[in-house]
GUKE-858083 format. One record per residue (C-alpha): z, y, x; residue in three letters; residue number from 1. Coordinates in steps of 0.25 Angstrom, whole numbers, m for minus. Layout:
Z	Y	X	res	n
Z	Y	X	Ala	NUM
...
# end
This chain:
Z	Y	X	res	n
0	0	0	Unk	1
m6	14	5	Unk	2
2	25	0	Unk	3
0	40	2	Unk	4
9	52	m4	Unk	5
5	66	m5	Unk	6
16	77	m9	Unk	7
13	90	m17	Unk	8
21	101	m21	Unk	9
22	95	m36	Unk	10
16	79	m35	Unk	11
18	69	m25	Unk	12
5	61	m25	Unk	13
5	45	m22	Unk	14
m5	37	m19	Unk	15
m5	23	m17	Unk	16
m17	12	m10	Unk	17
m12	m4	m15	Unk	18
m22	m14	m16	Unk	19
m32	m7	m14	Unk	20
m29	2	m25	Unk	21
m25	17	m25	Unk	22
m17	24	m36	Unk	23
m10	36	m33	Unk	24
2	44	m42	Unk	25
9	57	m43	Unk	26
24	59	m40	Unk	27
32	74	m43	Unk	28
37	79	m28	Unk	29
50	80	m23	Unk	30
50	95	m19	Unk	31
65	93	m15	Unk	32
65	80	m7	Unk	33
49	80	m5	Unk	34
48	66	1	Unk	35
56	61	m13	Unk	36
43	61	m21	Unk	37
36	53	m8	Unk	38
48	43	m4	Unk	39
52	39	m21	Unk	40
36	35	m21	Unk	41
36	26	m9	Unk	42
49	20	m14	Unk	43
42	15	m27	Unk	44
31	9	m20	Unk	45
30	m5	m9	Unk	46
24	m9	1	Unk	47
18	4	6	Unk	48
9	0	18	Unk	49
6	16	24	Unk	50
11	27	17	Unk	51
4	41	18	Unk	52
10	54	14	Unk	53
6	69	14	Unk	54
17	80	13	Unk	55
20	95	10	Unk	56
34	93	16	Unk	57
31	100	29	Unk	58
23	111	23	Unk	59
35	115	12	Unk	60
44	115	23	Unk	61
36	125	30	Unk	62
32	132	17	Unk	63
47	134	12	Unk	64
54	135	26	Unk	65
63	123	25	Unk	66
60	118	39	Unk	67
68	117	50	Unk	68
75	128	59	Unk	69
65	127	72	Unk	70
67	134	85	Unk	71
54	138	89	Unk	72
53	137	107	Unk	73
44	144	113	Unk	74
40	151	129	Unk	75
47	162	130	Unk	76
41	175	126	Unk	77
34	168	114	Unk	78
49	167	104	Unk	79
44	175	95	Unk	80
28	168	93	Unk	81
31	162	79	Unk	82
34	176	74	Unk	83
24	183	80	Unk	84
13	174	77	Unk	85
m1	181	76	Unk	86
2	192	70	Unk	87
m8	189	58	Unk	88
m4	197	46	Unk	89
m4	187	34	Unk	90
m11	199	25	Unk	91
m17	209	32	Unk	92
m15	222	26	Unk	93
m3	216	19	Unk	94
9	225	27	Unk	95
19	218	20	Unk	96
16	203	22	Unk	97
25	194	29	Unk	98
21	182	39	Unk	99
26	169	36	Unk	100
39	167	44	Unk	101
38	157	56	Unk	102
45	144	53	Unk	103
55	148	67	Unk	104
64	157	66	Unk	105
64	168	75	Unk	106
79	165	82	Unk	107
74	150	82	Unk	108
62	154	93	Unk	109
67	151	106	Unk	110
61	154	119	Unk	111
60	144	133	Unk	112
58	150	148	Unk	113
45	143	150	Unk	114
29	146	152	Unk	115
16	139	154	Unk	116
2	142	158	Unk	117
m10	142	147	Unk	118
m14	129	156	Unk	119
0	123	155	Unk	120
4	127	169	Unk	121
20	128	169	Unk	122
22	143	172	Unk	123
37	142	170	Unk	124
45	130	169	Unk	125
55	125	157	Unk	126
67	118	162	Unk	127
74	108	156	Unk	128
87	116	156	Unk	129
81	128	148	Unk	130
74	116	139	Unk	131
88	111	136	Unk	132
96	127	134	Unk	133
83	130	124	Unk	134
85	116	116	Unk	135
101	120	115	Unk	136
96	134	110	Unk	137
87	129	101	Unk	138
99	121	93	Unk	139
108	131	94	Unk	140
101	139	87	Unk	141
100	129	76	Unk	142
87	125	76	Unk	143
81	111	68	Unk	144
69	110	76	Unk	145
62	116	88	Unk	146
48	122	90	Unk	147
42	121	104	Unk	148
30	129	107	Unk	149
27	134	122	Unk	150
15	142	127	Unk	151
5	134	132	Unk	152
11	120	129	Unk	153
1	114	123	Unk	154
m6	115	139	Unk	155
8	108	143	Unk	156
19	102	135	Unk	157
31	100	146	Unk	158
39	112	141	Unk	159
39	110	127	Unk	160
42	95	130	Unk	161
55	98	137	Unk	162
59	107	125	Unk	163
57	97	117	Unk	164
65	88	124	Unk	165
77	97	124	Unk	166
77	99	110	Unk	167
75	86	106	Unk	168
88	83	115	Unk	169
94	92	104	Unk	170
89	82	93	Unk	171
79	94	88	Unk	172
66	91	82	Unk	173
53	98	91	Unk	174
41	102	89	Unk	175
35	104	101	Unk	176
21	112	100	Unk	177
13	103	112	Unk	178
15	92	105	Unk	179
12	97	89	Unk	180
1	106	93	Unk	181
m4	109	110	Unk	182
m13	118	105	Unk	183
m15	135	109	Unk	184
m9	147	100	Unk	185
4	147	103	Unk	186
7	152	89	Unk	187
1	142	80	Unk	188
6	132	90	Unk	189
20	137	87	Unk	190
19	140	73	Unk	191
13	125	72	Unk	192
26	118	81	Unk	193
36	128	72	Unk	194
29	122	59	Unk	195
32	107	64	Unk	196
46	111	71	Unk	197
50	117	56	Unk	198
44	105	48	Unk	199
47	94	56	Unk	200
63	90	52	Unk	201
60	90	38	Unk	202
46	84	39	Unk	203
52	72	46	Unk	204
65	70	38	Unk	205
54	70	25	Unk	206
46	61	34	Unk	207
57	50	35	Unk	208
62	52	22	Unk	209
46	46	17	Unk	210
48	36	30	Unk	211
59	28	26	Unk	212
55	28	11	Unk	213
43	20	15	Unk	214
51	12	24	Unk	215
58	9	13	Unk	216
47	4	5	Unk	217
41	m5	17	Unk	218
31	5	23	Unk	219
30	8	37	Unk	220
38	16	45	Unk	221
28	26	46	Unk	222
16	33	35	Unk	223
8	44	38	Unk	224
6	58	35	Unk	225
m5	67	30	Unk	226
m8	78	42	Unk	227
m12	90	37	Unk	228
m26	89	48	Unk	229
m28	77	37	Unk	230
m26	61	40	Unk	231
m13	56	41	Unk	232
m4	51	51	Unk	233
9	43	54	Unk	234
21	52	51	Unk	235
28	50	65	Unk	236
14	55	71	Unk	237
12	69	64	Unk	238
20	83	67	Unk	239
27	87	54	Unk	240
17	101	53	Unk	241
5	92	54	Unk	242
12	89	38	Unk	243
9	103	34	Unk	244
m3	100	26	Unk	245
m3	86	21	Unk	246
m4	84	9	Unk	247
m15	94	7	Unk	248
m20	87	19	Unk	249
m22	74	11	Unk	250
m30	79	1	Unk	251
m42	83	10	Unk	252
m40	72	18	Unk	253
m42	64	3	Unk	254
m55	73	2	Unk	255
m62	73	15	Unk	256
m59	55	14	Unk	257
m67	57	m1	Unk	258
m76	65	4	Unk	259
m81	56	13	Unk	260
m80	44	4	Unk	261
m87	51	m8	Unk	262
m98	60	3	Unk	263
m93	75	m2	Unk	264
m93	82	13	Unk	265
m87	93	8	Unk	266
m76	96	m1	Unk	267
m65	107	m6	Unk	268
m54	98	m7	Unk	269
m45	103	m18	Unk	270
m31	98	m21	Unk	271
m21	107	m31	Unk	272
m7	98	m33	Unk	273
4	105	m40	Unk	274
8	117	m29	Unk	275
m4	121	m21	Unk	276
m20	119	m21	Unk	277
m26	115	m6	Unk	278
m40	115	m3	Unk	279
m48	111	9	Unk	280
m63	109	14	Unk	281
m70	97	17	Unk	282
m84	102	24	Unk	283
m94	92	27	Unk	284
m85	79	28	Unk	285
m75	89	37	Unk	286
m61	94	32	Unk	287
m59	107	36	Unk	288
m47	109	48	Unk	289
m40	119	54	Unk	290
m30	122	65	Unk	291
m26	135	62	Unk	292
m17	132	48	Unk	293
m6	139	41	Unk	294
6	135	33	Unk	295
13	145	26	Unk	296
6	156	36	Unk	297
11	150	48	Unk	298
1	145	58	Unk	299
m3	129	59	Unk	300
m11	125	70	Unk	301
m13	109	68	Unk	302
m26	104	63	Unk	303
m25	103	49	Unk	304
m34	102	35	Unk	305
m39	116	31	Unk	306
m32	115	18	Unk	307
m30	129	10	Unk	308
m18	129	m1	Unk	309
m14	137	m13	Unk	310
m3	138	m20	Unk	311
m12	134	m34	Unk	312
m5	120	m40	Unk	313
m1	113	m51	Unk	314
11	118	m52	Unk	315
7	133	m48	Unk	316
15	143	m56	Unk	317
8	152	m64	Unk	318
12	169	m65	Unk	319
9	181	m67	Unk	320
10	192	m54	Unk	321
15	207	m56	Unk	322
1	212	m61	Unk	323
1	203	m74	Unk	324
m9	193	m66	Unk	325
m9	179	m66	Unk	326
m5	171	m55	Unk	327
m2	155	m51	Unk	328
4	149	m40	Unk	329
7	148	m29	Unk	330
23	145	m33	Unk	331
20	131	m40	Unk	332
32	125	m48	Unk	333
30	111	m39	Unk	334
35	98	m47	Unk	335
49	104	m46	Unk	336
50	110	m57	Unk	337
34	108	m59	Unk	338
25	116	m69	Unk	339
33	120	m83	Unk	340
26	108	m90	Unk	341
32	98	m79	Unk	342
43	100	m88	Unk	343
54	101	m76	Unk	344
59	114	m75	Unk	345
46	121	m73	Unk	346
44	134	m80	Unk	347
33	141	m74	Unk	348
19	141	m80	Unk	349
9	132	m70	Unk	350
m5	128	m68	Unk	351
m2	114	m73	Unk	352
5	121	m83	Unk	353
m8	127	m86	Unk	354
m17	115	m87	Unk	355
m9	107	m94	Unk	356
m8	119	m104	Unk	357
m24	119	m104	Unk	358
m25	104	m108	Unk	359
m30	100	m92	Unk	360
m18	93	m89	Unk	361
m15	82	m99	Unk	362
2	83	m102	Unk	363
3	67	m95	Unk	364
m6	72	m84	Unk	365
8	69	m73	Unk	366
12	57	m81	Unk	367
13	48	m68	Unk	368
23	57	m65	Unk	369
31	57	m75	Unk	370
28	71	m80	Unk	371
22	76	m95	Unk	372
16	87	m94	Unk	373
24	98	m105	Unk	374
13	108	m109	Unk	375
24	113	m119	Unk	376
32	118	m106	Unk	377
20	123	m99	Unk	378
17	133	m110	Unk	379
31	139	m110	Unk	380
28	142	m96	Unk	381
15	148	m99	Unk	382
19	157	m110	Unk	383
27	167	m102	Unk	384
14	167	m91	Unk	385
6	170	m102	Unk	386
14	182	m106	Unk	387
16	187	m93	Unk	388
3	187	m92	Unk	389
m3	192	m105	Unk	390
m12	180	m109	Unk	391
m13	168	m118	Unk	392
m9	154	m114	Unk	393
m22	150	m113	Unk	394
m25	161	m105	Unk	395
m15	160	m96	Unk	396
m17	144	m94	Unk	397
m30	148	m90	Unk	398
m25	160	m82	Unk	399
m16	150	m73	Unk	400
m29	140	m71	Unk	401
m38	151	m68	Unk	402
m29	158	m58	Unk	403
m24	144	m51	Unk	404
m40	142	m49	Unk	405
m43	156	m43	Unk	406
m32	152	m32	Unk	407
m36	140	m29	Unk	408
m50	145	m27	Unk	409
m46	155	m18	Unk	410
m39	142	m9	Unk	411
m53	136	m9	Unk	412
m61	147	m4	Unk	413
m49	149	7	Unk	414
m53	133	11	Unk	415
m66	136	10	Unk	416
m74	148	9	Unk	417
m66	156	18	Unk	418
m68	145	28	Unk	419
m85	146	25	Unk	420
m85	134	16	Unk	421
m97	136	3	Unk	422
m86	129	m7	Unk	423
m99	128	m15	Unk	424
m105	117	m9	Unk	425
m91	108	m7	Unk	426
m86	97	m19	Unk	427
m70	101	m22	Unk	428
m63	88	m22	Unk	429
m51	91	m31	Unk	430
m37	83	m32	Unk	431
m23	85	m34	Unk	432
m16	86	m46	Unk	433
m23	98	m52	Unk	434
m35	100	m43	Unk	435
m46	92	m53	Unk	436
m41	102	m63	Unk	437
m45	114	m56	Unk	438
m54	108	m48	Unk	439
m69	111	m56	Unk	440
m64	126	m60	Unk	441
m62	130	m44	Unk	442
m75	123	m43	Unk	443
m83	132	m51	Unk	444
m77	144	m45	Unk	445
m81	138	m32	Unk	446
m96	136	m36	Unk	447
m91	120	m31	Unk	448
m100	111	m39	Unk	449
m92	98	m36	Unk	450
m77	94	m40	Unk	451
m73	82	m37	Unk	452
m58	75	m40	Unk	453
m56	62	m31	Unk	454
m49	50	m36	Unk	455
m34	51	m37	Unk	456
m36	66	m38	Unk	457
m19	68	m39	Unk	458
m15	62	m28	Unk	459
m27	63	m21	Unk	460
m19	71	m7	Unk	461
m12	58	m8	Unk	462
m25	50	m7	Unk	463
m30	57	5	Unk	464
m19	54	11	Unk	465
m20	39	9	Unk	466
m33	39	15	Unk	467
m32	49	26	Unk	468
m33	44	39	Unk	469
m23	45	50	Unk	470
m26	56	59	Unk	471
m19	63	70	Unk	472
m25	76	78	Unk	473
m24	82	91	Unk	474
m25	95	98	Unk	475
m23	101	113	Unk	476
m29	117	116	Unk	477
m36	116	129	Unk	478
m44	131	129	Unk	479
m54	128	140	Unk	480
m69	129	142	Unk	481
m79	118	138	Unk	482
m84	112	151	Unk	483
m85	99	155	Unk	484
m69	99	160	Unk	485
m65	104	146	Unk	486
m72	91	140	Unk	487
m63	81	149	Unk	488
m50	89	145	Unk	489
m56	90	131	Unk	490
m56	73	134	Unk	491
m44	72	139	Unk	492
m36	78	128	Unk	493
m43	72	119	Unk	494
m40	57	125	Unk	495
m26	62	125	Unk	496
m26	65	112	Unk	497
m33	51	109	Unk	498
m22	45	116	Unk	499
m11	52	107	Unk	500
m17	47	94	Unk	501
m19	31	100	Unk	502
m5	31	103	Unk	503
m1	38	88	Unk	504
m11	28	80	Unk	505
m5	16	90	Unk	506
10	22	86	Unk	507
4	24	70	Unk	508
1	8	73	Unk	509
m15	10	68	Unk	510
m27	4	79	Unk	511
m33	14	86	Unk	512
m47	7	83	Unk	513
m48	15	72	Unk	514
m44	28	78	Unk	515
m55	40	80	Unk	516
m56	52	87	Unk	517
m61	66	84	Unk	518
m59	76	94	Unk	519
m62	91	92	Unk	520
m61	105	102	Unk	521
m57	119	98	Unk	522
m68	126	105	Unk	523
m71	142	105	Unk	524
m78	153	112	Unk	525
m70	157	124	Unk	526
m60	168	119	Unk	527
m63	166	105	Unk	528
m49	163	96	Unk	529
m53	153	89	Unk	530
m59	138	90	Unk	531
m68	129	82	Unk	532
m66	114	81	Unk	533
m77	106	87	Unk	534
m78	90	86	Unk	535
m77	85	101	Unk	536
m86	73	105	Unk	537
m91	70	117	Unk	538
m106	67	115	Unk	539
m106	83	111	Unk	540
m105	95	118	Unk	541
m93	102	111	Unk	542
m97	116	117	Unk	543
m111	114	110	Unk	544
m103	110	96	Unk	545
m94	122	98	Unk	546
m105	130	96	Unk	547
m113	126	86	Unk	548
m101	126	78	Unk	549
m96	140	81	Unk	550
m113	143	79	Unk	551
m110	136	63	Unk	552
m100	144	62	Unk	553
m102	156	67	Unk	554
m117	158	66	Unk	555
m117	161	82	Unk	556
m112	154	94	Unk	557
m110	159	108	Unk	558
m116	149	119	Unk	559
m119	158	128	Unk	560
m105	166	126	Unk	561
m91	163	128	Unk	562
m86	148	134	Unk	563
m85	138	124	Unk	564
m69	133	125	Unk	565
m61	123	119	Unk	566
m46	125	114	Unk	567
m42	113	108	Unk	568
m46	98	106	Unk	569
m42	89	96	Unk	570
m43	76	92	Unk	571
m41	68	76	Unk	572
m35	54	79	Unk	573
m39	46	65	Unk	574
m36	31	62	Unk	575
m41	29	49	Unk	576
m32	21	38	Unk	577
m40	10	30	Unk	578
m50	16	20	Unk	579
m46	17	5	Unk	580
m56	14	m7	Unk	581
m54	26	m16	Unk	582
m54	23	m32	Unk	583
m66	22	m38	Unk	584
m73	19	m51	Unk	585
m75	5	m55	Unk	586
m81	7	m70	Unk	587
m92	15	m74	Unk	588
m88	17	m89	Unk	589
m80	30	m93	Unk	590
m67	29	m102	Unk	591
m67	39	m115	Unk	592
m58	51	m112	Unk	593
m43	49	m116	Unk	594
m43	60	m122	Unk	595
m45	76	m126	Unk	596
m38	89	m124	Unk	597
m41	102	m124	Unk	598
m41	110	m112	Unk	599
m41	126	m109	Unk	600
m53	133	m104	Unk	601
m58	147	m100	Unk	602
m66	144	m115	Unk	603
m53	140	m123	Unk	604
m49	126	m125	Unk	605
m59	114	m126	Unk	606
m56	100	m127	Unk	607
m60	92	m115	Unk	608
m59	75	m114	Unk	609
m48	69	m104	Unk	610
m52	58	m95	Unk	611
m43	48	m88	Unk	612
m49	47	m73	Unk	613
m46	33	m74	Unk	614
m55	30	m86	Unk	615
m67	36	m78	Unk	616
m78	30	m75	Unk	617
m89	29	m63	Unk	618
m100	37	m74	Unk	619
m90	47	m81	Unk	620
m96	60	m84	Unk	621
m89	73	m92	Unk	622
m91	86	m94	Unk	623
m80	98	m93	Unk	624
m71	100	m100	Unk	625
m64	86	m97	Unk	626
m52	82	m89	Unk	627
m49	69	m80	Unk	628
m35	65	m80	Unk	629
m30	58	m65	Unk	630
m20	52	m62	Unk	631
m13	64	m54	Unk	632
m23	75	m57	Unk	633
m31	80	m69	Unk	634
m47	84	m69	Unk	635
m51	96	m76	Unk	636
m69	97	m79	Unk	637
m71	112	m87	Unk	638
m82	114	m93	Unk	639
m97	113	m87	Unk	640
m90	104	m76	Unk	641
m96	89	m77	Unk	642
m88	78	m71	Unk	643
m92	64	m66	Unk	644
m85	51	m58	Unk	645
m91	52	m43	Unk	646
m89	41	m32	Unk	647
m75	39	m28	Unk	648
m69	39	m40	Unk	649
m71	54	m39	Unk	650
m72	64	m50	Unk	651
m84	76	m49	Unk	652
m85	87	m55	Unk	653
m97	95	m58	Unk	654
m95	111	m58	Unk	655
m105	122	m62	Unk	656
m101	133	m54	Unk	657
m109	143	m65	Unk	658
m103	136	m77	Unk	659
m91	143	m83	Unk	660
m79	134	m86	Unk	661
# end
């Protein structure tokens, strides 16, 4: 038995391989004790083989500052680089705004008498009796976990390994920057080390808690993570911060692996859960990637999934501003107390709330969660929104629908127009719990032609993760001119690296025969500030590559001009897990609706058929209005859309852009 978890802000998604047969379910989250909802699951199941699991755990922690108090240790003269940073005014022309505050607080950074050359050359030797009166320093001042980030020590680690050594002695936990990230920017290096430093202790108490729960059931002694650069990976062999993104990272990992199995190269992946909206491009069979990400407005420099979020859910409450003008989000109202027709407590109008007022949702739409939808609570919560607003209720149901869509486009354009992708000309691959609702109407506004709603569209992060494979990467800054000597240290560091991930997938107990390398340089004109990725394979002149790409790019290249360089080379270790069959469609034949309700449009109300997923066949065909009940998630078609069962057990969507809803 495969099993992988997902958590979200209001559901905890389970999916579940067992004789060759995958079903998947939803659970309400545990926002107190978050790994409750995962470890009461793996209780009620047996004889778990792997156990997968993505988590927002670290990102919370970072998002509402319940980490740990982290001594920050740095070469003297730089204390005071966390709070300086880049000087990068959030708002520009804002005089008033404030910078996210560093997760160190200023009389928790510490200084060490030590300094090294940009090569690495020791210019002032640390001894190990300065080592020893920092670490009793660093106690003293009550510290729960220490920071170590020195200039240049990603050239040479010696320094930073004998403060870890000293404060180890003292039973701390260390992050030490050489080891979590030896790349340039001193910075992002220490923003990055400050981040795992903060997380770590209750990363890995919640880590353990999930352990022994799946000890208990007869599973391993270890299960893997989902990494936010996507795959997966055992959890004694990822840094707490490469957790930041993982959950939102399974979902396009679940898109790029069906993307390939059903031929879509490129795809706006699109998953709205019951707190937040993420979004993410897949271009040409290629996820997009980034080193350069932020949590919270604090730097992150680790590979990771170019995934854009907005605080547009399920759960997103509903208001009105100072000026009388609708609003939604971003405060969600989670599972605890959830949206006013939850019926626990909740009291503020939502944008379930709204659907299930406008007939989309079905009352017994969270039955396998024990929850009936109330749509007599939801409508007390609307009514005082619809006075402080000055509309009707049908008005203002649609108000909150229309408003929820108009930020979620504004996230897809951020993942995608700004980043000079033609949204026009991609399929978006909606999931999640609410996702398929408002999947067609961002379509249209898109001018996106394609929707399409995988299989086990609830749960479908969860799925992703399942199928992921296990991935670990690596990175070294170099800065040096490409010539022939660059390409054997380029080899050098790269068989290195190779060497690192043998001994990880040797530790992880998978054969390295099914191992495989993809190495890549940051490369740049000489004084330029920043880099392009270039794939690195012997047979191909990197220089010449680095070129065309900035010429794509850029519409000009410079061969004549400055010294091409390289700054950093990586390398993705994957060993890929045994490949699943996703569901698929065995009869042709299409069930009769189970039923009729009506549903609010921009038109007034119209009554539309409601199909049960299940019941579909390999020939279904409808026209909008209609509405597919899932497991998990519900499908919206308005009007002038055209649905139809595609390969995979997929669900597509035809939208015309020029055709009013």
């Amino acid at each position: 038995m495969r099993v992988a978890t997902d958590i979200g802000g209001t559901f905890t998604d389970v999916v579940i391989l067992d004789s060759d047969s995958i079903r998947g379910w939803k659970v309400l989250s545990t926002p107190a004790s978050p790994d409750r909802a995962v470890t009461e699951t793996i209780g009620s199941l047996s004889h778990i083989s792997t156990f997968s699991h993505g988590t927002t755990v670290a990102t919370n922690a970072l998002l509402e500052r319940k980490g740990a108090r982290v001594a920050f240790i740095t070469t003297r003269g730089f204390k005071d680089l966390l709070h300086i940073a880049r000087q990068q005014r959030p708002r520009l022309y804002d005089f008033d705004c404030e910078r996210s505050r560093p997760v160190v607080e200023r009389n928790l950074c510490f200084e060490v008498s030590e300094r090294l050359a940009p090569d690495g050359t020791v210019l002032s030797a640390l001894s190990l009796s300065d080592a020893d009166a920092l670490a009793d320093r660093v106690v003293g001042a009550g510290a729960q976990a220490a920071a170590i980030c020195l200039l240049f020590s990603y050239k040479n680690p010696s320094h930073e390994m004998l403060l870890e050594q000293a404060l180890r002695k003292k039973g701390l936990p260390v992050s030490r920057s050489s080891e979590i990230i030896p790349e340039f920017r001193e910075f992002e290096r220490a923003s990055t080390t400050a981040i795992n430093a903060f997380v770590q202790p209750i990363v890995n108490n919640y880590l353990e808690n999930i352990r022994t729960a799946i000890q208990e059931a007869g599973g391993s002694d270890d299960y893997y993570i989902m990494k936010s650069g996507g795959g997966v990976a055992a959890s004694g062999e990822i840094n707490p911060v490469e957790m930041l993104l993982s959950g939102p990272a399974g979902g396009v990992s679940g898109g790029f692996i069906l993307g390939k199995r059903i031929k879509r190269k490129d795809i706006i992946t699109f998953d709205m859960g019951g707190t937040s909206a993420d979004f993410s491009a897949i271009a040409d069979h290629t996820p997009l990637w980034t080193e350069e990400g932020k949590i919270d407005e604090l730097p992150l420099r680790l590979p990771i999934l170019d995934i854009t979020t907005v605080g547009a859910g399920g759960g997103s409450i509903a208001w009105v501003d100072k000026g009388g003008a609708l609003r939604v989000g971003p405060q969600s109202a989670g599972s605890e107390p959830g949206p006013a027709c939850y019926s626990r407590g909740g009291n503020l109008p939502t944008v379930t709330d709204a659907n299930l007022l406008s007939g989309i949702l079905d009352p017994m739409s969270f039955s396998g969660t024990d929850l009936t939808l109330n749509s007599d609570k939801a409508r007390d919560a609307f009514q005082p929104l619809s006075i402080s607003a000055g509309l009707s209720e049908e008005e203002t149901i649609l108000g909150v629908r229309s408003v929820v869509n108009a930020n979620m486009l504004r996230g897809i354009r951020r993942a995608t127009v700004e980043k000079g992708i033609d949204a026009r000309e991609f399929t978006l691959l909606a999931f999640g719990g609410a996702g398929p609702i408002h999947a067609a109407g961002l379509a249209r506004e898109l001018g996106i032609t394609e929707v399409l709603v995988p299989p086990m569209a609830g749960m479908f992060s969860a799925l992703g993760i399942l199928l992921s494979d296990l991935r670990l990467d690596f990175g070294q800054t170099l800065v040096a001119r490409w010539n022939t000597n660059t390409h054997e240290e380029v080899d050098n560091v790269l068989g290195q690296f190779k060497e690192k991930a043998l001994k990880s997938f040797a530790r992880q107990g998978l054969d390295d025969k099914d191992a495989r390398f993809i190495a890549s340089l940051d490369m740049r004109y000489e004084g330029q500030g920043f880099h392009i990725p270039i794939v690195y394979a012997k047979e191909a002149d990197p220089k010449e590559s680095f070129h065309q790409v900035f010429r794509n790019r850029y519409g000009y290249s410079m061969e004549q001009g400055p010294h091409v360089e390289v700054v950093t080379v990586r390398l993705s270790a994957i060993s890929s897990r045994e490949e699943i069959t996703l569901p698929d469609v065995t009869f042709s034949a299409t069930r009769e609706p189970i039923g009729k309700r009506r549903v609010l449009l921009s038109s007034g109300w119209e009554v539309a058929p409601v199909y049960d997923r299940s019941g579909l066949g390999s020939s279904f065909h409808g026209h909008g209005p209609l509405v597919v009940e899932d497991e998990g998630s519900t499908v919206f078609v308005p009007p002038n859309c055209e649905i139809f069962m595609a390969e995979k057990s997929c669900l597509r969507i035809e939208v015309n852009p020029d055709s009013p809803f």
